[in-house]
N, C-alpha and C positions, 0 to 999 in steps of 0.2 A: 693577409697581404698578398697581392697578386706578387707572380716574377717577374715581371718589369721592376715593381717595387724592390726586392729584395737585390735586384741587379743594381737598382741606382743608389741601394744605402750601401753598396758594396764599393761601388766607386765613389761614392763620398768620403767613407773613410778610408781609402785609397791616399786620395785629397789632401785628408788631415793629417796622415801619414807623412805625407811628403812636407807640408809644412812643420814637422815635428823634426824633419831629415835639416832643413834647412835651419831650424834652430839650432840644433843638436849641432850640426857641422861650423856653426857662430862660435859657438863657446871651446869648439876642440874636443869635442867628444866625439869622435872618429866610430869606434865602436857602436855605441848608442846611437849614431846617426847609420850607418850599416844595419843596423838591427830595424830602423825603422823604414828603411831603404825597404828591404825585403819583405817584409810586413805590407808595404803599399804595391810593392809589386806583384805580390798572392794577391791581396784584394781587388783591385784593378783587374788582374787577369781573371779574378772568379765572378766579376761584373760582366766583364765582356763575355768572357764565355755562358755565363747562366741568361744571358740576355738571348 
């Protein structure tokens, strides 16, 4: 897999993350949505940075 590649499956599940954040903060699970918070936010930044 080229590194463009591995950059764009980084900010995909970035993405996923953050649709996990918004679930997670539906049901009031505060923590768990923090957790997936920062999780998308490493990945995202190591997309854009490995890009």
């Amino acid at each position: 897999m080229s590194e463009n590649g591995i950059a764009i499956a980084m900010v995909f599940i970035g993405l996923f993350l953050i649709g996990g954040v918004v679930s997670l903060a539906r049901q009031g699970l505060k923590v768990g949505a923090f957790i997936c918070a920062l999780g998308a936010a490493l990945a995202i930044t190591a997309g854009v940075l490995w890009w």
